[in-house]
C-alpha positions as CSV (number, residue, x, y, z in Angstrom):
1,X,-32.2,7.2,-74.8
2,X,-34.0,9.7,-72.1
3,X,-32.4,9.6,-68.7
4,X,-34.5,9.0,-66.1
5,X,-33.9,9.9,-62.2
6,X,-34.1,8.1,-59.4
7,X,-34.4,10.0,-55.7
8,X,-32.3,7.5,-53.0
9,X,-31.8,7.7,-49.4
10,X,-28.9,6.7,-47.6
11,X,-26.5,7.2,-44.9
12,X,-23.7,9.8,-45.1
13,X,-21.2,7.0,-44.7
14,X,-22.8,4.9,-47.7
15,X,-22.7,8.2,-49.8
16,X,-19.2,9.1,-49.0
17,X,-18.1,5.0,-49.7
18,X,-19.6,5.8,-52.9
19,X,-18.3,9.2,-53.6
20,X,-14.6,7.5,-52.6
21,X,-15.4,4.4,-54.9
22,X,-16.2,6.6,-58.1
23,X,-12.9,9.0,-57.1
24,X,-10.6,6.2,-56.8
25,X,-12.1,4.1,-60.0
26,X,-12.0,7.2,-62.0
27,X,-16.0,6.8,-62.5
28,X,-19.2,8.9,-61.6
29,X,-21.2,8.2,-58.9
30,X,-24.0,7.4,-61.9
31,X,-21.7,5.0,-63.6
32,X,-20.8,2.8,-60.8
33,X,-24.8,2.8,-60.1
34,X,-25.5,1.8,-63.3
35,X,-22.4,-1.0,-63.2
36,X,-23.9,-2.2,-60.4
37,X,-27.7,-2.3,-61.0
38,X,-26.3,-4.3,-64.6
39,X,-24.6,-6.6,-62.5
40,X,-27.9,-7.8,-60.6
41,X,-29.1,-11.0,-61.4
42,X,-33.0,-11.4,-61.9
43,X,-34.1,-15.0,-60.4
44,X,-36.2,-17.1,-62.7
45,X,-39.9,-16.7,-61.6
46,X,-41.7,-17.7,-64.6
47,X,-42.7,-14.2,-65.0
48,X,-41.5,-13.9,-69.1
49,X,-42.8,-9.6,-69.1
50,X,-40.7,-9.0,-66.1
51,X,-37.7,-10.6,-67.3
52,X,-38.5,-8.6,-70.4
53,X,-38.1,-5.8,-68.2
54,X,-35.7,-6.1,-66.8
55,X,-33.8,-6.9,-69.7
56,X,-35.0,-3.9,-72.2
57,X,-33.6,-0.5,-73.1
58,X,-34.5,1.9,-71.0
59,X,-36.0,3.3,-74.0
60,X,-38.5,0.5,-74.4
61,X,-39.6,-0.5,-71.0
62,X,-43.4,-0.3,-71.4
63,X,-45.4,-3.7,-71.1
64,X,-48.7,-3.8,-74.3
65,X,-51.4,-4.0,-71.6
C-alpha cells in the first residue's frame, strides 16, 4: 500500500490533545488518525461508488469513469 498525506490545520490546543492522546495510548499521532477516520460511519445516501469508496483499500480507490 502507498501512503498518502494529508496537510491539516488546527489549533495548538487540538494538536497538543492529540500529541497527549497518542503519548498516553502508546500510539502515533497517524495511528490514532487512522483509528478514528475507521471509526466514522458513512450514512446511506444511495450513492453505491461512494460507499465503494469509502470502503476500499487505499490501494484501490479509483472509480472506472
Amino acid at each position: 500500500m502507498k501512503d498518502k498525506y494529508i496537510r491539516v490545520r488546527t489549533s495548538e490546543r487540538r494538536l497538543n490533545k492529540l500529541r497527549l492522546y497518542a503519548n498516553l495510548t502508546e500510539k502515533t499521532m497517524t495511528q490514532v488518525i487512522d483509528e478514528m477516520i475507521d471509526s466514522l460511519k458513512i450514512p446511506e445516501t444511495g450513492n453505491s461508488d461512494a460507499r465503494r469508496l469509502a470502503n476500499a483499500s487505499l490501494s484501490s480507490t479509483n472509480i472506472a469513469q
